[in-house]
VMD Tcl script that builds the backbone (N, CA, C; Angstrom):
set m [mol new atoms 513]
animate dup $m
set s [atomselect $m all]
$s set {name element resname resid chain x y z} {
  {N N UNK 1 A -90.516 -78.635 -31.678}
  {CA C UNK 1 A -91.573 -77.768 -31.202}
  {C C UNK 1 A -91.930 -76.814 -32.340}
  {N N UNK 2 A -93.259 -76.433 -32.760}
  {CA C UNK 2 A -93.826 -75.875 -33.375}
  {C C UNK 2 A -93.392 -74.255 -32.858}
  {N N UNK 3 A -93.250 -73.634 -34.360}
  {CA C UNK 3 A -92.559 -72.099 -34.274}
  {C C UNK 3 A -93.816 -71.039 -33.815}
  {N N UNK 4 A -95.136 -71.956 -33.666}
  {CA C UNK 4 A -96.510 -71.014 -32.938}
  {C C UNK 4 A -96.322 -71.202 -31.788}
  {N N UNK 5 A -95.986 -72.110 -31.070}
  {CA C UNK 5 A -96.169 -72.337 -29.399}
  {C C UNK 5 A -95.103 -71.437 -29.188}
  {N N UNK 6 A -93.475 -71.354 -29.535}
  {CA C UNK 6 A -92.955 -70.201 -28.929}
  {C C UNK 6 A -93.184 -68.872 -28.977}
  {N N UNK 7 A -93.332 -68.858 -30.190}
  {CA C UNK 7 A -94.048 -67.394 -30.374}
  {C C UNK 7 A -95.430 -66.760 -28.963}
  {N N UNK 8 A -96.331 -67.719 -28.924}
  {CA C UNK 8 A -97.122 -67.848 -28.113}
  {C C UNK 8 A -96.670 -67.837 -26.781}
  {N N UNK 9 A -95.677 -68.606 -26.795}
  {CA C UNK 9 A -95.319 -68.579 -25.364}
  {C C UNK 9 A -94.259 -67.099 -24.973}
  {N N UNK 10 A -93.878 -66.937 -25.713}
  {CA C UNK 10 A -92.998 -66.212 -25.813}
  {C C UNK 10 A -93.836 -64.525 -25.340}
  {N N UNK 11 A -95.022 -64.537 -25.866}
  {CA C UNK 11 A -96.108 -63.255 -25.761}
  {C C UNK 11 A -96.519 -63.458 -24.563}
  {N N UNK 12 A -96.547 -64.198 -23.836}
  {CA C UNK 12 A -97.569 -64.522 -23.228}
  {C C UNK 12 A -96.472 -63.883 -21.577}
  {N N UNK 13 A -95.077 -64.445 -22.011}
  {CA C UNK 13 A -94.236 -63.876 -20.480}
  {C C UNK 13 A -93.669 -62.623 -20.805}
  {N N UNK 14 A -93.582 -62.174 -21.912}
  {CA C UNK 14 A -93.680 -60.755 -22.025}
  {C C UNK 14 A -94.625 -60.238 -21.625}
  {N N UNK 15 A -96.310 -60.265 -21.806}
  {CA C UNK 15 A -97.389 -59.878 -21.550}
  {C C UNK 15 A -97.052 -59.821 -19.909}
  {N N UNK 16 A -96.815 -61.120 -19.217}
  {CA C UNK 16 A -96.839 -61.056 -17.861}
  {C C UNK 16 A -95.880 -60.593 -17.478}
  {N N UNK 17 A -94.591 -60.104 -17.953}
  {CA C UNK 17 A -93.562 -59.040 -17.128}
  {C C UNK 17 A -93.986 -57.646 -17.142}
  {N N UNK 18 A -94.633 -56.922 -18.538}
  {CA C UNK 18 A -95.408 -55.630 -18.694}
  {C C UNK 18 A -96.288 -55.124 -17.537}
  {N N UNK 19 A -96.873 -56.201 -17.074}
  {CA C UNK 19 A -98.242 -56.113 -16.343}
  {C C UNK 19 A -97.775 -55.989 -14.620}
  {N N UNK 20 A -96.725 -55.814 -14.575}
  {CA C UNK 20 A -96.239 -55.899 -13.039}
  {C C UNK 20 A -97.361 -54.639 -12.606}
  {N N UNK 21 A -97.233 -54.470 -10.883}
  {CA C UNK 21 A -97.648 -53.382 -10.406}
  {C C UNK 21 A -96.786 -52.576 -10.887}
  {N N UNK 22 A -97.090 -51.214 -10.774}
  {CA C UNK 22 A -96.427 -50.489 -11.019}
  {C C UNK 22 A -96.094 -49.254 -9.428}
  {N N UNK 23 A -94.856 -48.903 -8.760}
  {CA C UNK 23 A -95.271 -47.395 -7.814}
  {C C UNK 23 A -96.313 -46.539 -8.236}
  {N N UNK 24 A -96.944 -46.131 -7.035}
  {CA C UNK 24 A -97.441 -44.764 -7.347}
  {C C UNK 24 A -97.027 -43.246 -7.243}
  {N N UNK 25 A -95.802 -43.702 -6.778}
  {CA C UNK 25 A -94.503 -42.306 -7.096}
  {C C UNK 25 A -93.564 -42.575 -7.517}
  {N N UNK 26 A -92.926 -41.855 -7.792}
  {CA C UNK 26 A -91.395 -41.908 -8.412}
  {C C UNK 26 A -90.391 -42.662 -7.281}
  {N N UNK 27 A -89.984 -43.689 -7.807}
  {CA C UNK 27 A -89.021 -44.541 -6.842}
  {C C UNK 27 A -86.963 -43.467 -7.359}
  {N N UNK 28 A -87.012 -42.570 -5.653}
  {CA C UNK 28 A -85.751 -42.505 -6.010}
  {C C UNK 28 A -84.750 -43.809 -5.497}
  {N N UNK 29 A -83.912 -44.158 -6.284}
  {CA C UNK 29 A -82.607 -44.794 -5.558}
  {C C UNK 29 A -81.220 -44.075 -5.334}
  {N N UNK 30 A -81.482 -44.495 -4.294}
  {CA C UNK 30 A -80.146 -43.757 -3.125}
  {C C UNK 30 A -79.007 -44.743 -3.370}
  {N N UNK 31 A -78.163 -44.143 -3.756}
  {CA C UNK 31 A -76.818 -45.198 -3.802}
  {C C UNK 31 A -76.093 -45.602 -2.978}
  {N N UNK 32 A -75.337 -46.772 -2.526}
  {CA C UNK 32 A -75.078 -47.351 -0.989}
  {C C UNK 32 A -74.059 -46.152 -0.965}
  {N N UNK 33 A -73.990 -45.741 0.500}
  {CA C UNK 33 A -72.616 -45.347 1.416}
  {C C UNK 33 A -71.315 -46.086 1.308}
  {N N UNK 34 A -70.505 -45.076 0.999}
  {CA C UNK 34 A -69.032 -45.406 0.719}
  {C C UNK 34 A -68.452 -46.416 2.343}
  {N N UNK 35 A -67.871 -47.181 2.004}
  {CA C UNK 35 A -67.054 -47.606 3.309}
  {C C UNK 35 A -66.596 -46.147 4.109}
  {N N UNK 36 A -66.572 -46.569 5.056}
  {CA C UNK 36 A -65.636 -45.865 5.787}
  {C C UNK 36 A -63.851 -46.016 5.928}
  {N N UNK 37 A -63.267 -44.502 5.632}
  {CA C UNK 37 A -62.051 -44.988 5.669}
  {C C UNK 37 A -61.246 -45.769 6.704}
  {N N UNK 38 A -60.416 -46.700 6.023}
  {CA C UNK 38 A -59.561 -47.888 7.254}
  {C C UNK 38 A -59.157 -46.264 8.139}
  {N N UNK 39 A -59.060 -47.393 9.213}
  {CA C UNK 39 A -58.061 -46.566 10.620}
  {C C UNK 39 A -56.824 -46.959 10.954}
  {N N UNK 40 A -55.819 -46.037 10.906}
  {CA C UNK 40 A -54.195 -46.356 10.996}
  {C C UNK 40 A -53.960 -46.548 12.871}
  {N N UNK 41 A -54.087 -47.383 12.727}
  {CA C UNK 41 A -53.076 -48.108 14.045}
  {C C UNK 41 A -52.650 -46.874 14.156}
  {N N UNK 42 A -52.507 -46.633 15.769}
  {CA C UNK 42 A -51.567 -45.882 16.252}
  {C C UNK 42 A -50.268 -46.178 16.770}
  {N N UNK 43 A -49.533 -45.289 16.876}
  {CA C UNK 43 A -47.970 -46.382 17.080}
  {C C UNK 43 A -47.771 -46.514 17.910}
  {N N UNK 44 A -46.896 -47.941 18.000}
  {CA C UNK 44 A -46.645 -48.683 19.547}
  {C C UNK 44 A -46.134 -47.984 20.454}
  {N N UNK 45 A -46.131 -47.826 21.990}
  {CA C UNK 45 A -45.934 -47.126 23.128}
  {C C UNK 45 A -44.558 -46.928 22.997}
  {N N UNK 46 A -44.092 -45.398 23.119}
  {CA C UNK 46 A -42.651 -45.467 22.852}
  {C C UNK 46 A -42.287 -45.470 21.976}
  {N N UNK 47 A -43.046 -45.379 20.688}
  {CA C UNK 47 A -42.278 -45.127 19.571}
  {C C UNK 47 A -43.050 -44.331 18.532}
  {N N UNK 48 A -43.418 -43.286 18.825}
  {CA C UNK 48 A -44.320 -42.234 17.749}
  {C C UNK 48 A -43.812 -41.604 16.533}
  {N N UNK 49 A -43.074 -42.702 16.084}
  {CA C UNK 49 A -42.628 -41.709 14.929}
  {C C UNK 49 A -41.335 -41.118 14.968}
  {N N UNK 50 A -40.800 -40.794 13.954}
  {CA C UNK 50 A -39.247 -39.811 14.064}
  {C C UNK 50 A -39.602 -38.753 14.652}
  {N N UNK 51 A -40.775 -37.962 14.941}
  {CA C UNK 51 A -41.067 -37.231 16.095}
  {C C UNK 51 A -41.821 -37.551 17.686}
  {N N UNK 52 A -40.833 -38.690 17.738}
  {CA C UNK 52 A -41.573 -39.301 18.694}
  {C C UNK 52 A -41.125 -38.792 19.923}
  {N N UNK 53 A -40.322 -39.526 21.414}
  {CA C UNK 53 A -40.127 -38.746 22.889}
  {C C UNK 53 A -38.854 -37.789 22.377}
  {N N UNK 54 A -38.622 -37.121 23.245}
  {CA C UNK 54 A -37.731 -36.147 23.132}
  {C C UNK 54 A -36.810 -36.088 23.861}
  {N N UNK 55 A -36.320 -37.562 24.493}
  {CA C UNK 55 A -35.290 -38.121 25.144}
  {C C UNK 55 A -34.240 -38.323 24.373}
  {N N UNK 56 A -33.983 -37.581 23.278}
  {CA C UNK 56 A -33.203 -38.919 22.450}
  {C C UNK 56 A -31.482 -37.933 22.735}
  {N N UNK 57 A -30.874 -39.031 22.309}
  {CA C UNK 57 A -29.238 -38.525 22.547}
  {C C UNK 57 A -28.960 -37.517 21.447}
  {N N UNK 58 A -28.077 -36.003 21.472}
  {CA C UNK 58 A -28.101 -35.034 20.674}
  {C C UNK 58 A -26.672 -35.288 20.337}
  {N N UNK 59 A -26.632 -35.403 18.710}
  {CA C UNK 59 A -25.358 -35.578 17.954}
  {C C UNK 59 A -24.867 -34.063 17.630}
  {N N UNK 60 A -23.427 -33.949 17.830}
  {CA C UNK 60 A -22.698 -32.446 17.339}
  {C C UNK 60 A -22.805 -33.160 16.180}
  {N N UNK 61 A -22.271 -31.773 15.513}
  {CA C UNK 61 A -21.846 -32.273 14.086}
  {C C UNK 61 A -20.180 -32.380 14.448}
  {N N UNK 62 A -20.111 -33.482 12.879}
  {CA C UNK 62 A -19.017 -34.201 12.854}
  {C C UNK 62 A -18.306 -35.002 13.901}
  {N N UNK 63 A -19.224 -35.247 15.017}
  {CA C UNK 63 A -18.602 -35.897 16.098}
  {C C UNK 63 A -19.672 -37.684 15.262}
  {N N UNK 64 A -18.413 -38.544 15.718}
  {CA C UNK 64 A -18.662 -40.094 15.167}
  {C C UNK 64 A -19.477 -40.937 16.219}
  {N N UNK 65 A -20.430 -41.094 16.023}
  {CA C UNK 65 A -21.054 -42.242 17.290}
  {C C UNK 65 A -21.503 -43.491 16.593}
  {N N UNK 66 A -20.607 -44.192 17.623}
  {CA C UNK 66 A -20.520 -45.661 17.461}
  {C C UNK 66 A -21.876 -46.506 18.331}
  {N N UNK 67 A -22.674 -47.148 18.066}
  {CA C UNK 67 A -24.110 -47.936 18.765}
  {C C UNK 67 A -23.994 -49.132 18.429}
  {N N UNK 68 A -25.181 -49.548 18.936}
  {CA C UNK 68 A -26.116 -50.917 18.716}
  {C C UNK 68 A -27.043 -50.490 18.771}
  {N N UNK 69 A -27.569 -51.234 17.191}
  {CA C UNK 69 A -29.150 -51.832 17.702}
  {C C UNK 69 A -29.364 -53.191 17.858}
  {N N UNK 70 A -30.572 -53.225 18.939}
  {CA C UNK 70 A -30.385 -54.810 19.485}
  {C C UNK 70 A -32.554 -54.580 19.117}
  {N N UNK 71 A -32.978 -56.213 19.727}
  {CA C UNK 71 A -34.128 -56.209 19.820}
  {C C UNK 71 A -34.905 -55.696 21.086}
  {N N UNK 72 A -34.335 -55.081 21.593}
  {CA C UNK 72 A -34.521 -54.864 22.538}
  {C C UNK 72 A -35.167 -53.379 22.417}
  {N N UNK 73 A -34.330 -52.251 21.247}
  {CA C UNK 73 A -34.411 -50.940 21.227}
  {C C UNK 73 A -36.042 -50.809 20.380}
  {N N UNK 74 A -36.790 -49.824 20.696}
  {CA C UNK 74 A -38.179 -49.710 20.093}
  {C C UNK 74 A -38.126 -49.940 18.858}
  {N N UNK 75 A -39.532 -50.483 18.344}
  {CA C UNK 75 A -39.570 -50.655 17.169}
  {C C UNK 75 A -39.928 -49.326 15.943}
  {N N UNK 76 A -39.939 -49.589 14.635}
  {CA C UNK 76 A -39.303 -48.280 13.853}
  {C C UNK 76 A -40.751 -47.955 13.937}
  {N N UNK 77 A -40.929 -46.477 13.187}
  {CA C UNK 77 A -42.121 -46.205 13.240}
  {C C UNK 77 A -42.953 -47.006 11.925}
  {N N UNK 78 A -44.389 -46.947 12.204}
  {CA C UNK 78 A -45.196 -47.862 12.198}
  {C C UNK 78 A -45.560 -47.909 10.362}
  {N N UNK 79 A -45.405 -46.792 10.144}
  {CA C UNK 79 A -45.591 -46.530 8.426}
  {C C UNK 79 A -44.574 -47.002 7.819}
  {N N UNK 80 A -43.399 -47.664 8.195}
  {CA C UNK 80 A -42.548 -47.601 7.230}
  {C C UNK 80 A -42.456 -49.540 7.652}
  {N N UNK 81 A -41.938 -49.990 8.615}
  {CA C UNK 81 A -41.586 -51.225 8.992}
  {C C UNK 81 A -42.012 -51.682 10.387}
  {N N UNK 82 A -42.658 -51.753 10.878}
  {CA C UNK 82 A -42.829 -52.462 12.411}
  {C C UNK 82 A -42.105 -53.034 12.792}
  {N N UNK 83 A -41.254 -54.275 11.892}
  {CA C UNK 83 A -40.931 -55.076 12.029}
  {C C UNK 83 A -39.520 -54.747 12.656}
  {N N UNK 84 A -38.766 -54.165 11.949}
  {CA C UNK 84 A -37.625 -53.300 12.340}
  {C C UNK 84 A -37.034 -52.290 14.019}
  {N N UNK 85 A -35.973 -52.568 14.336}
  {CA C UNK 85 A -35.585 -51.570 15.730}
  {C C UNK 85 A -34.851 -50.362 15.464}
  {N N UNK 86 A -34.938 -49.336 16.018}
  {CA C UNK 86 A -34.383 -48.560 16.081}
  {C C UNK 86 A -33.720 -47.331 17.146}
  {N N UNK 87 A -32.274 -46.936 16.769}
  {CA C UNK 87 A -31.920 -45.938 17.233}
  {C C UNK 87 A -31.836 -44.481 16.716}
  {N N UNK 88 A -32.602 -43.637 17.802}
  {CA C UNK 88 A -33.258 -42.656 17.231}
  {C C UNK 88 A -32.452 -41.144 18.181}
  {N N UNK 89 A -31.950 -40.555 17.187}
  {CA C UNK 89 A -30.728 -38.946 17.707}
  {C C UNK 89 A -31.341 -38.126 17.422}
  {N N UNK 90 A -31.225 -36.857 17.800}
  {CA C UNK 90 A -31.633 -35.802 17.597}
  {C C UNK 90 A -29.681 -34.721 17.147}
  {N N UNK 91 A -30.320 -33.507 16.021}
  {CA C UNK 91 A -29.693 -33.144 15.629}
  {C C UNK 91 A -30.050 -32.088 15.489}
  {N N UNK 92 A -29.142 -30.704 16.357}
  {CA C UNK 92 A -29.673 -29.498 15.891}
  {C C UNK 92 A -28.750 -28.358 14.591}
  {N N UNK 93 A -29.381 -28.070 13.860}
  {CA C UNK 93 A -28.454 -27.522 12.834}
  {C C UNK 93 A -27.796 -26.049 13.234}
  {N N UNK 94 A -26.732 -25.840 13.010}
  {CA C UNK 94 A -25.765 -24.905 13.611}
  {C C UNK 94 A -25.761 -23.234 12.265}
  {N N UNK 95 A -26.623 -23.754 11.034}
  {CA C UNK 95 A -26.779 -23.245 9.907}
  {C C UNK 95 A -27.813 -23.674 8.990}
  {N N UNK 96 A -27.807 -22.720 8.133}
  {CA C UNK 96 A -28.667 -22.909 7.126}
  {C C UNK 96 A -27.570 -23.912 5.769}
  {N N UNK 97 A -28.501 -24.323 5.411}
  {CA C UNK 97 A -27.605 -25.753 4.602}
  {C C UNK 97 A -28.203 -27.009 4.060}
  {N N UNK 98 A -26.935 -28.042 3.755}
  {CA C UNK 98 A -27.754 -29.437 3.894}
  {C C UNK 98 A -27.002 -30.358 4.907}
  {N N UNK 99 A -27.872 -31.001 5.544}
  {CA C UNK 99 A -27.326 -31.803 6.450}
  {C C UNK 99 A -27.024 -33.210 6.013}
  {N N UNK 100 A -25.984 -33.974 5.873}
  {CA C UNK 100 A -25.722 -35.451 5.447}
  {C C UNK 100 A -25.495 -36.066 6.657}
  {N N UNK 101 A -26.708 -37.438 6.821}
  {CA C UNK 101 A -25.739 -38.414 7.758}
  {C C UNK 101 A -25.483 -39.466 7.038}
  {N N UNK 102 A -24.016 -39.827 7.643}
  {CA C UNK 102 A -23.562 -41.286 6.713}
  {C C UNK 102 A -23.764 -42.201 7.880}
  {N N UNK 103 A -23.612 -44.044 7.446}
  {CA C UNK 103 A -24.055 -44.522 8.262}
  {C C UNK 103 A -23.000 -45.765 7.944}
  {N N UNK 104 A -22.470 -46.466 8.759}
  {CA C UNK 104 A -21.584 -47.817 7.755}
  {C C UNK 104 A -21.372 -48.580 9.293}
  {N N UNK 105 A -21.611 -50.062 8.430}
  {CA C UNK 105 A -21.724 -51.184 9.662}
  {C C UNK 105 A -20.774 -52.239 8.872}
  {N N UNK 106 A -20.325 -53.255 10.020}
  {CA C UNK 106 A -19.610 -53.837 9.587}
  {C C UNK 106 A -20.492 -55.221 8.886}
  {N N UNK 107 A -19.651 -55.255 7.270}
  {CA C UNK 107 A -20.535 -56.262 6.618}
  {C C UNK 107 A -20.345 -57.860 6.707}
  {N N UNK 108 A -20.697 -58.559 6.680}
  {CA C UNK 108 A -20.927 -58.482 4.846}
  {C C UNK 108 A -22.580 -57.793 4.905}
  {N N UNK 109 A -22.600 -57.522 3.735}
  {CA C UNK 109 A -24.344 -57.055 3.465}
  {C C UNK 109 A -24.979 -57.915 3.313}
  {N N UNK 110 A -26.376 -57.815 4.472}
  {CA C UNK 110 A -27.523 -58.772 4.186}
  {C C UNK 110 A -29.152 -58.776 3.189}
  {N N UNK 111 A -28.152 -57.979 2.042}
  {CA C UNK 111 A -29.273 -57.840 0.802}
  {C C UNK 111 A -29.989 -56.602 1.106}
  {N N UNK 112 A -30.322 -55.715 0.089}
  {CA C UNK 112 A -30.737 -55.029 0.559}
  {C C UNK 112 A -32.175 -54.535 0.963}
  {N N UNK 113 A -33.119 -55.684 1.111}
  {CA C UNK 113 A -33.931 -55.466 2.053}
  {C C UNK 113 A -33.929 -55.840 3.770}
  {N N UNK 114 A -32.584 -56.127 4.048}
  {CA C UNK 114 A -32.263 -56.423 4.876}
  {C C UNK 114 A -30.844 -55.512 6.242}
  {N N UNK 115 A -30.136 -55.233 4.754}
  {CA C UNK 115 A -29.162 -54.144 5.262}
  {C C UNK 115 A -29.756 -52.986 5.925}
  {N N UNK 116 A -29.452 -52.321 7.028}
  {CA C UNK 116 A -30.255 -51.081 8.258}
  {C C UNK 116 A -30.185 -49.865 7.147}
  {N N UNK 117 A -31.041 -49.048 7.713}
  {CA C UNK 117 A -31.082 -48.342 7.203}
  {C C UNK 117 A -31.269 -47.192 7.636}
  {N N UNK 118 A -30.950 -45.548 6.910}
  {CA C UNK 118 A -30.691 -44.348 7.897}
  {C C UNK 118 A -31.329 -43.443 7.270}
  {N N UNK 119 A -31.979 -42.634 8.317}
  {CA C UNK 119 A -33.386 -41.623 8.059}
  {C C UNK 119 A -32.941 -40.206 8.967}
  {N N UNK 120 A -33.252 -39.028 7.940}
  {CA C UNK 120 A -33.300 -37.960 8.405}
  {C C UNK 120 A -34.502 -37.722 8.139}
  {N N UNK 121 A -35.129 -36.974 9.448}
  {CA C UNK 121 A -36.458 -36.335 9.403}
  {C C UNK 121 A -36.693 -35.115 10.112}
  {N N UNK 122 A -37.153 -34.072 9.563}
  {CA C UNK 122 A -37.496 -32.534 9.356}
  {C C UNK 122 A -38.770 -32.440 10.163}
  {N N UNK 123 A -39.125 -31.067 11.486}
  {CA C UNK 123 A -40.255 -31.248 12.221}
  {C C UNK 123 A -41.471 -30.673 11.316}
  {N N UNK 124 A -41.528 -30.397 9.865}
  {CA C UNK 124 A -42.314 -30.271 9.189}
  {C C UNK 124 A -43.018 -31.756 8.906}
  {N N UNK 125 A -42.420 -32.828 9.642}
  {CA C UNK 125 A -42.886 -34.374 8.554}
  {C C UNK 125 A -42.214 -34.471 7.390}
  {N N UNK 126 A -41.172 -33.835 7.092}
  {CA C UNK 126 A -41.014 -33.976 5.339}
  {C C UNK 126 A -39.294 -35.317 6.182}
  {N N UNK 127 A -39.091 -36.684 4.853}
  {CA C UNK 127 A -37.805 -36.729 5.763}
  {C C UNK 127 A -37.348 -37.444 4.520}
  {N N UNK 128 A -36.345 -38.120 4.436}
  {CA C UNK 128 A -35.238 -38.484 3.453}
  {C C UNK 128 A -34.761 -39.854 4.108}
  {N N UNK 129 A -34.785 -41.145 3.516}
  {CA C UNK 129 A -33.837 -42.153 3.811}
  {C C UNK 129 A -32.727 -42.665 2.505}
  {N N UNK 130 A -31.626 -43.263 2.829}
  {CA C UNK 130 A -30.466 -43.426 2.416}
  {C C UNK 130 A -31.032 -44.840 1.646}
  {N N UNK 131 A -30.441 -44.251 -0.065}
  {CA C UNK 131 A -31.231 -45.136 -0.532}
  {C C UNK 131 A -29.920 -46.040 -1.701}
  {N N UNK 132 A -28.664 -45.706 -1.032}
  {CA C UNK 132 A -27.583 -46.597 -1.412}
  {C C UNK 132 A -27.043 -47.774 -0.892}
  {N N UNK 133 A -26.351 -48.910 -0.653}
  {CA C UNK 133 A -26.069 -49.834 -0.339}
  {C C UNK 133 A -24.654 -49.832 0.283}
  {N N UNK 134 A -24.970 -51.392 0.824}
  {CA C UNK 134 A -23.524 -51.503 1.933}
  {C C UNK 134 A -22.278 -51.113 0.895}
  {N N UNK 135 A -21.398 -50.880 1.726}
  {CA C UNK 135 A -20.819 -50.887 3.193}
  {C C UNK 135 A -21.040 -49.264 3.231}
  {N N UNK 136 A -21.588 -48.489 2.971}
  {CA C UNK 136 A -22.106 -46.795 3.348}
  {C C UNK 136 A -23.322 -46.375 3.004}
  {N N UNK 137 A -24.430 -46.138 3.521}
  {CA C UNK 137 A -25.335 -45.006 3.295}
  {C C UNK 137 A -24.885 -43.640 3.860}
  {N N UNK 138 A -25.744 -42.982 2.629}
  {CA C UNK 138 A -25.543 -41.493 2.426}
  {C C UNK 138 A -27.239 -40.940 2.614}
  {N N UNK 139 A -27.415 -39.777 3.512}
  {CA C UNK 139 A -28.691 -39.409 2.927}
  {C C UNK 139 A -28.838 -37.880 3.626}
  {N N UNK 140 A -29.359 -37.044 2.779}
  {CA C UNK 140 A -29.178 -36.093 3.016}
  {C C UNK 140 A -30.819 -35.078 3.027}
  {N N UNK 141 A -30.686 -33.720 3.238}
  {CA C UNK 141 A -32.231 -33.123 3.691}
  {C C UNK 141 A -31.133 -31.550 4.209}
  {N N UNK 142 A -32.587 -30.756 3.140}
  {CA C UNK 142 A -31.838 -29.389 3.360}
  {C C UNK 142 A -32.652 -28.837 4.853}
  {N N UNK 143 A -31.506 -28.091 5.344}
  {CA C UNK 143 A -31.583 -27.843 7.374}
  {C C UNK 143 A -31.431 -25.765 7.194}
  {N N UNK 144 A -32.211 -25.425 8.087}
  {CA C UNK 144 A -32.317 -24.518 8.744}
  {C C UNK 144 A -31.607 -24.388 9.795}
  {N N UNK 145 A -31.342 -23.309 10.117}
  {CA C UNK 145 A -30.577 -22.628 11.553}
  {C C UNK 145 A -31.377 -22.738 12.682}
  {N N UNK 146 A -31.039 -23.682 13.914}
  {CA C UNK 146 A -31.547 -23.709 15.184}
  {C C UNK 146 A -32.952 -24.856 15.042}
  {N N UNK 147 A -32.900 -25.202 14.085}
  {CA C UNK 147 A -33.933 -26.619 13.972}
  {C C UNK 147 A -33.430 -27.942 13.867}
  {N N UNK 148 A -34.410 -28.228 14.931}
  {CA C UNK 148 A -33.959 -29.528 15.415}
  {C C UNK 148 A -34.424 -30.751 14.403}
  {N N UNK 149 A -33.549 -31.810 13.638}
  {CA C UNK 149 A -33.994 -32.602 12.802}
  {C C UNK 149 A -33.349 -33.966 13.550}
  {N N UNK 150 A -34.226 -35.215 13.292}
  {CA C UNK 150 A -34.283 -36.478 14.095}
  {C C UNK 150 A -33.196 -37.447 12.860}
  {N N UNK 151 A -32.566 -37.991 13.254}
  {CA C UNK 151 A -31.805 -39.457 12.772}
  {C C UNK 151 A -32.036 -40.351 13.139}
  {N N UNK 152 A -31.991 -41.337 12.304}
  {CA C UNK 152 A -33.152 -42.393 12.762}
  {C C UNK 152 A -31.928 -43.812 11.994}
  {N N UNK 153 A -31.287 -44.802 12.975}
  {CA C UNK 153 A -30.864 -45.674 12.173}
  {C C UNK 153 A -31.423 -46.801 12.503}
  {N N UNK 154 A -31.980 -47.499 11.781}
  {CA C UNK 154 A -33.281 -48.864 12.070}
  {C C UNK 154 A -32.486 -50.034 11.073}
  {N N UNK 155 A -32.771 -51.237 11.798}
  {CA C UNK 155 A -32.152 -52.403 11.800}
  {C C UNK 155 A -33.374 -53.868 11.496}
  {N N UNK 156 A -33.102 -54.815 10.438}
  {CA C UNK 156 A -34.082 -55.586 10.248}
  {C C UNK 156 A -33.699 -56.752 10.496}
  {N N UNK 157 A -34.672 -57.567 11.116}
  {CA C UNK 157 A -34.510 -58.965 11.799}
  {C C UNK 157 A -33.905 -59.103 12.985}
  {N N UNK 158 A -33.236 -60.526 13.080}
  {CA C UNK 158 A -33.012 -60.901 14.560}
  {C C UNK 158 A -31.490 -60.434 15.126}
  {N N UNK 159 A -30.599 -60.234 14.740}
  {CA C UNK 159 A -29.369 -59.866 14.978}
  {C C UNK 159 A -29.267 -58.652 15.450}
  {N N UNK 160 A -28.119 -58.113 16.049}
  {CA C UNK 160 A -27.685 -56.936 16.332}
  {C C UNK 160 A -26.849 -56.358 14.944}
  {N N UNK 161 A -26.900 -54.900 15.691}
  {CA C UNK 161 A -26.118 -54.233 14.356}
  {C C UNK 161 A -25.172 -53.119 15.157}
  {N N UNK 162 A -23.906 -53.282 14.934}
  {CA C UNK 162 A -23.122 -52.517 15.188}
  {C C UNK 162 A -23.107 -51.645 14.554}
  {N N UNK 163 A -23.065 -49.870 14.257}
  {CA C UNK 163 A -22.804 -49.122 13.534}
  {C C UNK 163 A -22.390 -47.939 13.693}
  {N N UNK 164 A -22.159 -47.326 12.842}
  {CA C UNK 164 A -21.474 -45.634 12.636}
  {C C UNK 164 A -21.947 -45.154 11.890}
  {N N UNK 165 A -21.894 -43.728 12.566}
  {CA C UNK 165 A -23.004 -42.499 12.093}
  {C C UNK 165 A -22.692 -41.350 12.134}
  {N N UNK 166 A -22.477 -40.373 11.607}
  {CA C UNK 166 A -21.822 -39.343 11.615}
  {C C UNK 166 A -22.509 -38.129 10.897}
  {N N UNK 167 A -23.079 -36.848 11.362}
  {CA C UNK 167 A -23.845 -36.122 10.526}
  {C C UNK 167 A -23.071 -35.054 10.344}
  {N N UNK 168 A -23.065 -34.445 9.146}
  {CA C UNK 168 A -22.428 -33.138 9.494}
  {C C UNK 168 A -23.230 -32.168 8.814}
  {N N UNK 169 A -22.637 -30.642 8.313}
  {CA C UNK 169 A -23.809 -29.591 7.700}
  {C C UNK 169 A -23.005 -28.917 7.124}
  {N N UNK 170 A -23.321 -29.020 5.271}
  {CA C UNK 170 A -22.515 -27.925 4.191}
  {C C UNK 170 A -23.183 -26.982 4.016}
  {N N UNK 171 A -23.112 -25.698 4.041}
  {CA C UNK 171 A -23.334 -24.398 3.713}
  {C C UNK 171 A -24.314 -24.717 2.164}
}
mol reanalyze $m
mol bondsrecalc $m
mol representation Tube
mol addrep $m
């Protein structure tokens, strides 16, 4: 092809893109709307959270309680595992301090995304889980005098879990 016909042609669809209509005002563009933020599930009936009913069994300190969790007991709260059951204590602090609950089941250990696991939680929302391995978790959260803080020991998959739990409070 001859280097005049493109040239030519070449002017000719430039010429015809120039020539569009043009507005007769200023075109603003509005930029699309953000999604709307996702919506968090609310949690399953009976189980709102480590501040969830206020039925729950009240641990002294240093007194040892022996449980089960089965599939049967509500499931954990909804931010952390669904999938998971749990048994859920209440604990009132006798002092100002830190409160430790330990937690130990009989093993062998089932890995540790699998091994239960034990949660102290503060009625501020602030809470602490035990982030050591079988055969003991440790986990601890500094406690106020006459406030009530939740223990939470939650269990993953199909089996039961026998365990021990014991909280106490150091100065």
């Amino acid at each position: 092809m001859d280097s005049r016909v493109l040239i030519v042609c070449g002017s000719l669809m430039l010429a015809a893109g120039c020539d569009a209509p043009r507005p007769f005002a200023p075109t603003v563009i509005v930029p699309p709307l953000p999604p709307p933020p996702p919506t968090v599930p609310p949690p399953p009936t009976g189980a709102a959270g480590p501040f969830g009913p206020a039925s729950n069994p009240v641990i002294a300190a240093g007194a040892l309680i022996e449980g089960t969790v089965t599939g049967d007991d509500p499931v954990c709260f909804y931010n952390w595992d669904a999938t998971g059951h749990r048994r859920q204590f209440d604990f009132v602090s006798a002092s100002d301090g830190v409160i430790t609950a330990t937690l130990t089941w009989t093993g062998p250990s089932r890995g540790l995304l699998y091994d239960p696991d034990v949660f102290l939680a503060a009625p501020d929302v602030g809470w602490e889980y035990a982030r050591d391995a079988w055969p003991e978790k440790h986990v601890t959260i500094r406690a106020r005098s006459g406030v009530i803080y939740r223990v939470v020991v939650m269990s993953y998959g199909e089996s039961e879990l026998s365990f021990r739990l014991r909280v106490d409070v150091q100065p």
